[in-house]
N, CA, C and O atoms as a Tripos MOL2 file, in Angstrom:
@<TRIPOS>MOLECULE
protein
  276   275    69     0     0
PROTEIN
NO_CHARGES

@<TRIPOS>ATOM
      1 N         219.8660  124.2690   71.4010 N.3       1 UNK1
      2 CA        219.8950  124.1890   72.8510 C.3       1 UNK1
      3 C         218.4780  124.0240   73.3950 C.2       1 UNK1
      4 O         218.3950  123.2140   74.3180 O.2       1 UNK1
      5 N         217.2050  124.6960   72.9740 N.am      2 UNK2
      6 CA        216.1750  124.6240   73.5260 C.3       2 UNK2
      7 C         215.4240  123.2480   73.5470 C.2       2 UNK2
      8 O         214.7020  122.8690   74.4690 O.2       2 UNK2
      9 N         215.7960  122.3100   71.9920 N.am      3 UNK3
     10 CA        215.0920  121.6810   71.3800 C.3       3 UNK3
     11 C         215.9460  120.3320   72.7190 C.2       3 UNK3
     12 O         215.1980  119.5080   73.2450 O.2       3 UNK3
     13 N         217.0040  120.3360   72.9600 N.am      4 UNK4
     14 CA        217.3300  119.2470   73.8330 C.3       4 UNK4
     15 C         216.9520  119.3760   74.9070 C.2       4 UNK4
     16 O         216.9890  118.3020   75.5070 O.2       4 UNK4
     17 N         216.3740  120.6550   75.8320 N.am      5 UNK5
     18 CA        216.0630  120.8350   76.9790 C.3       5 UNK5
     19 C         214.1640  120.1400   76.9760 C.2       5 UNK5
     20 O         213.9060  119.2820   77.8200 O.2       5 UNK5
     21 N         213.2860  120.4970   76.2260 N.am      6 UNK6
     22 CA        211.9810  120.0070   76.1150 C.3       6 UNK6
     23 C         211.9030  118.6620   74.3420 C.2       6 UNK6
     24 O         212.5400  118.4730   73.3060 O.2       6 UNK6
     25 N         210.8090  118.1710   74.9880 N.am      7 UNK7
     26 CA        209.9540  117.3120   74.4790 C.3       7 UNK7
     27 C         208.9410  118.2750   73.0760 C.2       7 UNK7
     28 O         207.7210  118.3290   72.9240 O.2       7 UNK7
     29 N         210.1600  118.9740   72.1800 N.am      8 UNK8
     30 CA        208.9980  120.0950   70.8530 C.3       8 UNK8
     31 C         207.9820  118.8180   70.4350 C.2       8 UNK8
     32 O         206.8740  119.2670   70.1410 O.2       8 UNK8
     33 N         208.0260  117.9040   70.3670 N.am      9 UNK9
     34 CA        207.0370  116.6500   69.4680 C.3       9 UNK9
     35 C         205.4330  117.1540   70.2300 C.2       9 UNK9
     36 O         204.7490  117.9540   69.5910 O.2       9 UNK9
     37 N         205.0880  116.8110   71.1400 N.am     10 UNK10
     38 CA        204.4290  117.8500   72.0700 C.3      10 UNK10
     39 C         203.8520  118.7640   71.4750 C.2      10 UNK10
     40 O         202.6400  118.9260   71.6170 O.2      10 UNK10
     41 N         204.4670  119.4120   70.8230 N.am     11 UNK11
     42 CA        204.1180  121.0350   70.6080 C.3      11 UNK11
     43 C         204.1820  120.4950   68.8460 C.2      11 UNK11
     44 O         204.0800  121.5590   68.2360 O.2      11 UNK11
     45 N         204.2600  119.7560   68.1670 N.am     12 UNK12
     46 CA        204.3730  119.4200   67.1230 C.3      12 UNK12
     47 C         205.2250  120.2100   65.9760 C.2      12 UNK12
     48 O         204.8700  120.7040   64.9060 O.2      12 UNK12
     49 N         206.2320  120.1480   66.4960 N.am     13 UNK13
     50 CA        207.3960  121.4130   66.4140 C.3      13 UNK13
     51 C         208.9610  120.6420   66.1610 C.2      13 UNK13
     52 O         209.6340  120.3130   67.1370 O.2      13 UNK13
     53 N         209.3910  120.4280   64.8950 N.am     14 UNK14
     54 CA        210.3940  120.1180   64.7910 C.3      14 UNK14
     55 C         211.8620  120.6450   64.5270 C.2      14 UNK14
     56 O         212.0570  121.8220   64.2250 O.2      14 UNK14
     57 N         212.8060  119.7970   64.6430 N.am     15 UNK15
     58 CA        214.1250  121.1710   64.0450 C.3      15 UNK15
     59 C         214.8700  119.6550   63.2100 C.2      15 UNK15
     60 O         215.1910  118.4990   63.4850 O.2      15 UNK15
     61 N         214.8590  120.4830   62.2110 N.am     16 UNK16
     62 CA        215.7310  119.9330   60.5500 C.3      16 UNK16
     63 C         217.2000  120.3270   61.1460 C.2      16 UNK16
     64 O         217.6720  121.3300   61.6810 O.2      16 UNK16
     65 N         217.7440  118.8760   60.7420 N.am     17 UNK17
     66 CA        219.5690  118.5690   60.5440 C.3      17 UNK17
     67 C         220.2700  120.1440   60.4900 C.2      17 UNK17
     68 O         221.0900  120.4170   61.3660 O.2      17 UNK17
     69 N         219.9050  121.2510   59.3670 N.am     18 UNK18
     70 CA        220.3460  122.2390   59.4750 C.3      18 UNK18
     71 C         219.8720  123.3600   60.4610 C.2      18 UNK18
     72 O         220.1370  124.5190   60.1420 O.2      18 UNK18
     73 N         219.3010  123.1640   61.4450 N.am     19 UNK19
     74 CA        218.6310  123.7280   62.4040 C.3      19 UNK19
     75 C         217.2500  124.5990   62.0690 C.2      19 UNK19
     76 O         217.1870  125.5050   62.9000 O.2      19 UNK19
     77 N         216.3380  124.6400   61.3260 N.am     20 UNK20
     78 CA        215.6020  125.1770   60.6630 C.3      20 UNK20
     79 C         214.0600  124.4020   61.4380 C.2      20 UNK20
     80 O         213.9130  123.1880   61.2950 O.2      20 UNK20
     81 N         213.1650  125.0880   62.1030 N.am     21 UNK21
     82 CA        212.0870  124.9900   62.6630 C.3      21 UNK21
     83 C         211.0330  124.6240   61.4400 C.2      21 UNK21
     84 O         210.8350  125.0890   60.3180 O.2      21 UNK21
     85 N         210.4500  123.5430   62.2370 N.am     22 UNK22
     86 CA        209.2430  123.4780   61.1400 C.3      22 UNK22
     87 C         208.2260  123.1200   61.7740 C.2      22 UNK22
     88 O         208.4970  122.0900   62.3920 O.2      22 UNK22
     89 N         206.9430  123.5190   61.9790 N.am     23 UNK23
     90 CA        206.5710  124.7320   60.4110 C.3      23 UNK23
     91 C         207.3200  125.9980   60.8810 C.2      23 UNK23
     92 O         207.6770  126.4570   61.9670 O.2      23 UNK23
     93 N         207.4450  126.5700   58.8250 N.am     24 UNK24
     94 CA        208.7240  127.2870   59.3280 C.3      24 UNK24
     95 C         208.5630  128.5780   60.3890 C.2      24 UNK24
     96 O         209.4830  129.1450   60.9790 O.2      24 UNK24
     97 N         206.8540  128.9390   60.4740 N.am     25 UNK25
     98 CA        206.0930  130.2100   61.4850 C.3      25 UNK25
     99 C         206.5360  130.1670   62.8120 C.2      25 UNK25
    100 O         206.3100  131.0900   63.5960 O.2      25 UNK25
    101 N         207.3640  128.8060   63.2160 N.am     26 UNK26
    102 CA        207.1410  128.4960   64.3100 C.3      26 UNK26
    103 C         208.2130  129.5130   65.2060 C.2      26 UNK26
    104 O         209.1440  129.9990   64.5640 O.2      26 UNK26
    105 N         208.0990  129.8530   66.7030 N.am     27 UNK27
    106 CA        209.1500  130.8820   67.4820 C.3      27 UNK27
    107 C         209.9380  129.7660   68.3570 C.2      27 UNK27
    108 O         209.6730  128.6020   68.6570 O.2      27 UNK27
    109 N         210.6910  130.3670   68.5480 N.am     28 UNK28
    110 CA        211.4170  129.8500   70.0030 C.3      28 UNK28
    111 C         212.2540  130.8210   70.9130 C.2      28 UNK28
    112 O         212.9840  131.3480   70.0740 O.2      28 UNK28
    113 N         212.5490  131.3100   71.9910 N.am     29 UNK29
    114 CA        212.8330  132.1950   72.7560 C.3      29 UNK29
    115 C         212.7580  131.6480   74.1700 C.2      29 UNK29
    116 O         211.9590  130.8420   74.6460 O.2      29 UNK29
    117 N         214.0960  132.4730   74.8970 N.am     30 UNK30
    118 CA        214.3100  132.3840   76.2780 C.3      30 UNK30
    119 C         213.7490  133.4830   77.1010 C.2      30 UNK30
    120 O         214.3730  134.5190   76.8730 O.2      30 UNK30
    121 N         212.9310  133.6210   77.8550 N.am     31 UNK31
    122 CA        212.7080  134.3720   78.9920 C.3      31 UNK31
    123 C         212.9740  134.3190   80.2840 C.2      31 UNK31
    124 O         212.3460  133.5870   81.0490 O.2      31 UNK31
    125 N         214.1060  135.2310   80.7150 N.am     32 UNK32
    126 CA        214.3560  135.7080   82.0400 C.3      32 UNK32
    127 C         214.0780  136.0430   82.9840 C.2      32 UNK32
    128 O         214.0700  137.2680   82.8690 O.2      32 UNK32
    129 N         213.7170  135.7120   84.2980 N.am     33 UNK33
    130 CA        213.0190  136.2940   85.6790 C.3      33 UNK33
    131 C         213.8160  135.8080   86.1520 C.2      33 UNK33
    132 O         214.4710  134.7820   85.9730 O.2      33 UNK33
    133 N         213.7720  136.8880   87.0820 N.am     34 UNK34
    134 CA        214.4280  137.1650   88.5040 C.3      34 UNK34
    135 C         214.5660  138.6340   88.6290 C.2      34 UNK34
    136 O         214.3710  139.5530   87.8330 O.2      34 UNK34
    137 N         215.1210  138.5690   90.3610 N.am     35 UNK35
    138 CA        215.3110  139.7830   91.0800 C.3      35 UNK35
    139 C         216.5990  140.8660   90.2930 C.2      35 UNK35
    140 O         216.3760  142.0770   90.2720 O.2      35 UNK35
    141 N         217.8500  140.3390   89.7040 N.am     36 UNK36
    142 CA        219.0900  140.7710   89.6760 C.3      36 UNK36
    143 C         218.9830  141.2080   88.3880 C.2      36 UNK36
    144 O         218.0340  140.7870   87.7260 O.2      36 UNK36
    145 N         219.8360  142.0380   87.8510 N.am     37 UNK37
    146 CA        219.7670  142.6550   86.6460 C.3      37 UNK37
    147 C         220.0690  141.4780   85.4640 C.2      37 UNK37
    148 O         220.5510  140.3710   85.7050 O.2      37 UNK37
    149 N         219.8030  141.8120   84.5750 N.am     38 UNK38
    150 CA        220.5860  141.2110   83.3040 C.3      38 UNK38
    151 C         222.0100  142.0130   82.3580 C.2      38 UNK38
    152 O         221.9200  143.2390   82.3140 O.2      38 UNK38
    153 N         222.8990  141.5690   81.8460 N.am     39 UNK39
    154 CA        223.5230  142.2690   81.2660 C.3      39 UNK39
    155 C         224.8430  142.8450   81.7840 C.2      39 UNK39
    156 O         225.3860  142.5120   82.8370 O.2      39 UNK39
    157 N         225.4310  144.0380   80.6340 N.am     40 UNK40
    158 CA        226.2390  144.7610   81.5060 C.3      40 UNK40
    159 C         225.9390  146.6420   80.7350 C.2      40 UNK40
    160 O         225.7040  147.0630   79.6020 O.2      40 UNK40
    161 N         226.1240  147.2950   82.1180 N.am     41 UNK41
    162 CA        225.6340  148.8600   81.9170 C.3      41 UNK41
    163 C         226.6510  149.1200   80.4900 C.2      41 UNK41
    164 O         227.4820  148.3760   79.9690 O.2      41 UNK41
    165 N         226.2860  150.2160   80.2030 N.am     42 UNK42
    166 CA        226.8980  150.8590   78.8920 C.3      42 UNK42
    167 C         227.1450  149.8200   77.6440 C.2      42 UNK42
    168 O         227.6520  150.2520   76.6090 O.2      42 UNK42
    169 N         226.7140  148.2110   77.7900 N.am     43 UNK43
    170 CA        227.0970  147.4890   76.0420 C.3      43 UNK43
    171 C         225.9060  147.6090   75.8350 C.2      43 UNK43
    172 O         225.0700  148.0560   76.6200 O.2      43 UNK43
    173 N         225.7550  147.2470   74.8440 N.am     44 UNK44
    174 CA        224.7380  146.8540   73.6710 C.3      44 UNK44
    175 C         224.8300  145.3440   73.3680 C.2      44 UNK44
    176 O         225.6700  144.5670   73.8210 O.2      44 UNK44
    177 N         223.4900  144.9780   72.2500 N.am     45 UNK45
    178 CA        223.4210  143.9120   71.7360 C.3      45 UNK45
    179 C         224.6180  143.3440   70.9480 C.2      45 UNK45
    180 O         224.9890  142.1750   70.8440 O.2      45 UNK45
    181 N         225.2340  144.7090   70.3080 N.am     46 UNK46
    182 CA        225.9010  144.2130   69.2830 C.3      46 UNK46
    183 C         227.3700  144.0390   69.6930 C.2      46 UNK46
    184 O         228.2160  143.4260   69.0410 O.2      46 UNK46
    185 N         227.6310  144.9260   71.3500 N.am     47 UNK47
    186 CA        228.9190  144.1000   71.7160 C.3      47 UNK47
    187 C         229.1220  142.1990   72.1570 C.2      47 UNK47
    188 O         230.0480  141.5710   72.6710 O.2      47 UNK47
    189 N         227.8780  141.8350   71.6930 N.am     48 UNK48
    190 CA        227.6680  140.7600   72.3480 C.3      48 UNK48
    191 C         227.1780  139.7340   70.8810 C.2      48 UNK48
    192 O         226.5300  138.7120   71.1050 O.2      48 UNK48
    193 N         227.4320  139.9940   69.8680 N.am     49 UNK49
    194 CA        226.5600  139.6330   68.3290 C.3      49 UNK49
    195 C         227.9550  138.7260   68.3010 C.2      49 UNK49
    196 O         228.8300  138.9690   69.1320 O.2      49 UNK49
    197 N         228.0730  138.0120   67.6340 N.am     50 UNK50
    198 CA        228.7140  136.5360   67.0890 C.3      50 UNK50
    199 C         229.3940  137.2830   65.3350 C.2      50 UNK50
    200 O         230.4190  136.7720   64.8840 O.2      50 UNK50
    201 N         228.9920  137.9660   64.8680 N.am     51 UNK51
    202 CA        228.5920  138.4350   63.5610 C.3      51 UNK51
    203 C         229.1180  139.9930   63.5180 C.2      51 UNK51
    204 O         229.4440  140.5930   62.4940 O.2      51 UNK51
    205 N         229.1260  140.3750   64.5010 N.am     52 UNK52
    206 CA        229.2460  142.2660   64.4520 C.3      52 UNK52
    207 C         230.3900  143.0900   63.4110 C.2      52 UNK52
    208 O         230.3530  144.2280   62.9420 O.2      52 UNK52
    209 N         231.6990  141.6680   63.2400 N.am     53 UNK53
    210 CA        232.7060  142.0820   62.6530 C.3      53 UNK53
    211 C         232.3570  142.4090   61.2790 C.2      53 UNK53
    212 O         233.0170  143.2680   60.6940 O.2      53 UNK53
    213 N         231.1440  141.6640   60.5510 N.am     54 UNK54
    214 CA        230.6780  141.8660   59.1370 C.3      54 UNK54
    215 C         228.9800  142.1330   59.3670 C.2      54 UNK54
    216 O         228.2970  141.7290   58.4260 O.2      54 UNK54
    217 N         228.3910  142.6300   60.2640 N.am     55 UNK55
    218 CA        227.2320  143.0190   60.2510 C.3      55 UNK55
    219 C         227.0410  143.9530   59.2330 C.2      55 UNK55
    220 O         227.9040  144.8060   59.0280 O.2      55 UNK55
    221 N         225.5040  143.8740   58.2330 N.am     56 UNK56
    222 CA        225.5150  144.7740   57.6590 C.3      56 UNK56
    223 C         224.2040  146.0300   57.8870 C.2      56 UNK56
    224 O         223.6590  146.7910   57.0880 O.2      56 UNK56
    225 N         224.0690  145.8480   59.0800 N.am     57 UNK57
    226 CA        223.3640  146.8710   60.2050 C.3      57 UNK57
    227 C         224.0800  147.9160   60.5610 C.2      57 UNK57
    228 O         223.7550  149.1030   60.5780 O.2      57 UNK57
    229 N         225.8100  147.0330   61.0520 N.am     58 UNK58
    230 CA        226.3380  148.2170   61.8740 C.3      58 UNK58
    231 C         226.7960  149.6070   61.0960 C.2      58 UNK58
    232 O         226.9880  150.7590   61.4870 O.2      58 UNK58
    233 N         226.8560  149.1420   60.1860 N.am     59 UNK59
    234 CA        227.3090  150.5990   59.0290 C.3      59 UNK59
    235 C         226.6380  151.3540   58.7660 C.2      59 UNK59
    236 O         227.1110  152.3720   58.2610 O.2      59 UNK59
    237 N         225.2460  151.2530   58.9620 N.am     60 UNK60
    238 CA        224.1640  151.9060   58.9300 C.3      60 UNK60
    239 C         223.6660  152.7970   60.6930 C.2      60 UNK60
    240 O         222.6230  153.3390   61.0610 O.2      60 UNK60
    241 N         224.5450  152.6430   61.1420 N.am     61 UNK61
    242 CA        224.0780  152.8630   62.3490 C.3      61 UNK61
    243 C         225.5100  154.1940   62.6810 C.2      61 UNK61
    244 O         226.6740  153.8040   62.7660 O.2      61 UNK61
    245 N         225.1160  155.8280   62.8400 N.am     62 UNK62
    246 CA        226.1960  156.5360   63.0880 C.3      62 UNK62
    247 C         227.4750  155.7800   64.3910 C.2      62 UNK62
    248 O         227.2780  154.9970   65.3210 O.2      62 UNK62
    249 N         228.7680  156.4630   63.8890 N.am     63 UNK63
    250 CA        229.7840  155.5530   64.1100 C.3      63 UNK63
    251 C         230.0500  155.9630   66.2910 C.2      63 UNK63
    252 O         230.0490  156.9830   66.9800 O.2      63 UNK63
    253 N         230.1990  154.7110   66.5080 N.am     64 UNK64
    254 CA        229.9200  154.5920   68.0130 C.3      64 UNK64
    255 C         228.3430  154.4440   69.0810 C.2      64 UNK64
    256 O         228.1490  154.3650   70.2940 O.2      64 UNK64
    257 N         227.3630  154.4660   67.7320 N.am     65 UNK65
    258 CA        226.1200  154.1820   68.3360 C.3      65 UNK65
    259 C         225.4720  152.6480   67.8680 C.2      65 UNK65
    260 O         225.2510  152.3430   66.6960 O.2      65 UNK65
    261 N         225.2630  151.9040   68.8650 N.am     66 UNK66
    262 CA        224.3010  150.6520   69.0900 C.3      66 UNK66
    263 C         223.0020  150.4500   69.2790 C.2      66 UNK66
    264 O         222.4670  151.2950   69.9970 O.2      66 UNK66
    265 N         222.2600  149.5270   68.8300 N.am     67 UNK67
    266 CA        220.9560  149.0800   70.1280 C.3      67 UNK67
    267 C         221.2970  149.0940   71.1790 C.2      67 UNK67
    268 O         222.3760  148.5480   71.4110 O.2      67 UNK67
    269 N         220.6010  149.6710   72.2150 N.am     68 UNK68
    270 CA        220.2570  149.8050   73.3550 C.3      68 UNK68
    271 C         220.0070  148.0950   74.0620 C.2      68 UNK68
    272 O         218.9010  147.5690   73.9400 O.2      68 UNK68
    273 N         220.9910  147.4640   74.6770 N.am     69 UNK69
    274 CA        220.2620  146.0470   74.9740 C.3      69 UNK69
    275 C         219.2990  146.2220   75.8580 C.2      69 UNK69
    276 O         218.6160  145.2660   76.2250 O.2      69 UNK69
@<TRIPOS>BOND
     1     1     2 1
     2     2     3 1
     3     3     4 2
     4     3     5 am
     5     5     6 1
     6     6     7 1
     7     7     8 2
     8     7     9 am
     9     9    10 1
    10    10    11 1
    11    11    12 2
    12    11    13 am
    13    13    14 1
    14    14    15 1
    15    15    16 2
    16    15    17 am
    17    17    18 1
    18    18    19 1
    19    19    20 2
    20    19    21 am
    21    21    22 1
    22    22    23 1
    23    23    24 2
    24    23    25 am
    25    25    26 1
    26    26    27 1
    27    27    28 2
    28    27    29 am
    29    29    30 1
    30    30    31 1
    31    31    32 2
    32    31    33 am
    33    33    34 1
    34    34    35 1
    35    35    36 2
    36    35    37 am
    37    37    38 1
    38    38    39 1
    39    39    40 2
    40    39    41 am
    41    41    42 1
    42    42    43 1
    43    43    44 2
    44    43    45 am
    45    45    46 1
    46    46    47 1
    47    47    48 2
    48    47    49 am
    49    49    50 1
    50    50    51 1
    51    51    52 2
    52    51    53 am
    53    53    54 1
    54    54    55 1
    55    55    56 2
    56    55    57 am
    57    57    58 1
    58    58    59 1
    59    59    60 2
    60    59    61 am
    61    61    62 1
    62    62    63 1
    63    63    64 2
    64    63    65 am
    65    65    66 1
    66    66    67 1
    67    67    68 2
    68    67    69 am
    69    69    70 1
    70    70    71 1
    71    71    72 2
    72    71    73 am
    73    73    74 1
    74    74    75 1
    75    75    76 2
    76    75    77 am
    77    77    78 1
    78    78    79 1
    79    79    80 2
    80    79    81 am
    81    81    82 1
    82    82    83 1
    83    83    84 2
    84    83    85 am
    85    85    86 1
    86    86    87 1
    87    87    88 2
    88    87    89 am
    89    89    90 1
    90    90    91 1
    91    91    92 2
    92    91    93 am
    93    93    94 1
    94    94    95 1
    95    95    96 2
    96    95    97 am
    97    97    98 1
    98    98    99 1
    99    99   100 2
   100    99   101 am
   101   101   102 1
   102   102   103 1
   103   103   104 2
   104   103   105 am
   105   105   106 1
   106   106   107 1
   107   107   108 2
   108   107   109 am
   109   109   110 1
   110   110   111 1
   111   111   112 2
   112   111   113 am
   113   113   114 1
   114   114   115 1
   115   115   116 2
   116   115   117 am
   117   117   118 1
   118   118   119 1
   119   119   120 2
   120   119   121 am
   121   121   122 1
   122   122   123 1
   123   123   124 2
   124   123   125 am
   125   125   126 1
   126   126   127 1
   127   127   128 2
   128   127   129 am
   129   129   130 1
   130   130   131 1
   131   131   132 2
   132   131   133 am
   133   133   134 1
   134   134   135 1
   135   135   136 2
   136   135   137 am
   137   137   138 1
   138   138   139 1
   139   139   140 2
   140   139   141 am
   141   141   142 1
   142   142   143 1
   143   143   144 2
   144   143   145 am
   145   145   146 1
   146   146   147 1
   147   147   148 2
   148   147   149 am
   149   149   150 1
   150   150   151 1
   151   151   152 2
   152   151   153 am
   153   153   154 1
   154   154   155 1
   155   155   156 2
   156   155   157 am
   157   157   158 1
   158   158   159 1
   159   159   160 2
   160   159   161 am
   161   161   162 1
   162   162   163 1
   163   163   164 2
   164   163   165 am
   165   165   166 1
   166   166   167 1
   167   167   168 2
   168   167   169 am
   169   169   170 1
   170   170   171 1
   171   171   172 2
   172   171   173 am
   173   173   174 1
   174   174   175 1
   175   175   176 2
   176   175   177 am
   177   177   178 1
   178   178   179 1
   179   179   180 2
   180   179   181 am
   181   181   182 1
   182   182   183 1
   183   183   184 2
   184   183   185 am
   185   185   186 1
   186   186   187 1
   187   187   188 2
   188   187   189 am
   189   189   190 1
   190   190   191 1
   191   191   192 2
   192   191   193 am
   193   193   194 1
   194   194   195 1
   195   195   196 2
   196   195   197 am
   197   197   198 1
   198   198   199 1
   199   199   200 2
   200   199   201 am
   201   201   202 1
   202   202   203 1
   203   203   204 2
   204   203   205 am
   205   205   206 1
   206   206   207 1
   207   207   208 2
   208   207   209 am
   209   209   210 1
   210   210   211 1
   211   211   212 2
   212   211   213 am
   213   213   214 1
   214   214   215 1
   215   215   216 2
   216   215   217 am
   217   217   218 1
   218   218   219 1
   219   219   220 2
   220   219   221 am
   221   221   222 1
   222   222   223 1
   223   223   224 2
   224   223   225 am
   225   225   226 1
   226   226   227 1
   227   227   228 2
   228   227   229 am
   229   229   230 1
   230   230   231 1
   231   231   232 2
   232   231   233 am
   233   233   234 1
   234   234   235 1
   235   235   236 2
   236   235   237 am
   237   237   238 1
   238   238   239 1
   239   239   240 2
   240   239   241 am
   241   241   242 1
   242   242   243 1
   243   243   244 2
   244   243   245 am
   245   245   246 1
   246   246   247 1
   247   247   248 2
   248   247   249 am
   249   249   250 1
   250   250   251 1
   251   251   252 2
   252   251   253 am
   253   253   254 1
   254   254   255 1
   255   255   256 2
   256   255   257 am
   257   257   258 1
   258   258   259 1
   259   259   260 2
   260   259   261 am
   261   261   262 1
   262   262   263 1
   263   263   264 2
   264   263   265 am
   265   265   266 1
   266   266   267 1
   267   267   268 2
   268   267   269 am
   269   269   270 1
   270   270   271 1
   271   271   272 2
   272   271   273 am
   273   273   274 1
   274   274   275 1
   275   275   276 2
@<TRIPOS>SUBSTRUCTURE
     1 UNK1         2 RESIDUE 1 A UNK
     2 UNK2         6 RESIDUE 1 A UNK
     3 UNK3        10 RESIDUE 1 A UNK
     4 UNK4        14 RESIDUE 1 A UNK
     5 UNK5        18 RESIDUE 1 A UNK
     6 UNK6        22 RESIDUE 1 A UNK
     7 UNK7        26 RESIDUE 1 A UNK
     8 UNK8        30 RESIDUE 1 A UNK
     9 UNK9        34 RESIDUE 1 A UNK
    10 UNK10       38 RESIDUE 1 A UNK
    11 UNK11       42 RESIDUE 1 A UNK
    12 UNK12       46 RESIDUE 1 A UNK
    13 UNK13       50 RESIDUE 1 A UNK
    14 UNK14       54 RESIDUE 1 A UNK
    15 UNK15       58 RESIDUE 1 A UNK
    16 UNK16       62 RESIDUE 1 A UNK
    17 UNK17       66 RESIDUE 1 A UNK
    18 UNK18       70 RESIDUE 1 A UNK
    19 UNK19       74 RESIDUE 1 A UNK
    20 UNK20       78 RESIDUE 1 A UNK
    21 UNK21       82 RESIDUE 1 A UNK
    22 UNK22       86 RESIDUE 1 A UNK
    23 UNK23       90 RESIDUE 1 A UNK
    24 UNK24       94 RESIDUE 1 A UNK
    25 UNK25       98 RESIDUE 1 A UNK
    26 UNK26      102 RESIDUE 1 A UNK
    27 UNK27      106 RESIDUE 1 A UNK
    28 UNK28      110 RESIDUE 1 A UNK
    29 UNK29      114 RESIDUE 1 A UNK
    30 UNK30      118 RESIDUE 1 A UNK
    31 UNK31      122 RESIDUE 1 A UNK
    32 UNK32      126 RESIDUE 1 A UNK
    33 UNK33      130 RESIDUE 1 A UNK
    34 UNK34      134 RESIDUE 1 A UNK
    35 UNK35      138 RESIDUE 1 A UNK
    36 UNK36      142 RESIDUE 1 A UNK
    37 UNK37      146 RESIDUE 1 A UNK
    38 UNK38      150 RESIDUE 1 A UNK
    39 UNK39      154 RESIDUE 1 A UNK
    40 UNK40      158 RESIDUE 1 A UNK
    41 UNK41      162 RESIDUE 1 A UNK
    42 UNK42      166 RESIDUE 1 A UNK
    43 UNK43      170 RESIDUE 1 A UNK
    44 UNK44      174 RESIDUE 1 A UNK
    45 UNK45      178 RESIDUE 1 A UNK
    46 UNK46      182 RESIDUE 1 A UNK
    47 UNK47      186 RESIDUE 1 A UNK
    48 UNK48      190 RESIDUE 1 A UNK
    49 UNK49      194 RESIDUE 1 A UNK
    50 UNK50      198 RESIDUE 1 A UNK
    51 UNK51      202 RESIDUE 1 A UNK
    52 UNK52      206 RESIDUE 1 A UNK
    53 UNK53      210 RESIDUE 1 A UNK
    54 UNK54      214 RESIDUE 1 A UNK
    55 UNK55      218 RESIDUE 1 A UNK
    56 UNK56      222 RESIDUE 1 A UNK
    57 UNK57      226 RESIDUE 1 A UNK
    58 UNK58      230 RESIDUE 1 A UNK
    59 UNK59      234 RESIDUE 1 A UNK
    60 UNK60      238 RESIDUE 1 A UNK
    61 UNK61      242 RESIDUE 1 A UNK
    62 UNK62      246 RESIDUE 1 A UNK
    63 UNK63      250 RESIDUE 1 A UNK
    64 UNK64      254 RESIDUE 1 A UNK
    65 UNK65      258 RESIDUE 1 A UNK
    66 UNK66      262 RESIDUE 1 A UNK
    67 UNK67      266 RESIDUE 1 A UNK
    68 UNK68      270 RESIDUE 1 A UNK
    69 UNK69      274 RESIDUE 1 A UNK
């Protein structure tokens, strides 16, 4: 998603067929501003993870406790 919104060539920053940044050091991240909150009170990251059903974090984590989003 990021890589279609800007011009990475620029930044000499590519993304491989399997989505993989190169060079591989390289970051990418969204930052948020504004006035209004983000989120919702009481979830976490991990009610919101793609993955949570086989995470192998969450088992490690006592049962009913999350990251803090």
């Amino acid at each position: 998603m990021i890589f279609s919104l800007l011009d990475a060539s620029q930044i000499k920053v590519s993304l491989s067929p399997s989505m993989v940044m190169s060079p591989v050091k390289s970051l990418s991240l969204i930052l948020g501003i504004g006035s209004q909150p983000v989120g919702v009170e009481g979830a976490s990251n991990c009610d919101f993870c793609t993955i949570k059903d086989r995470c192998a974090y969450q088992r490690l984590r006592p049962h009913g406790q999350h990251t803090p989003a």
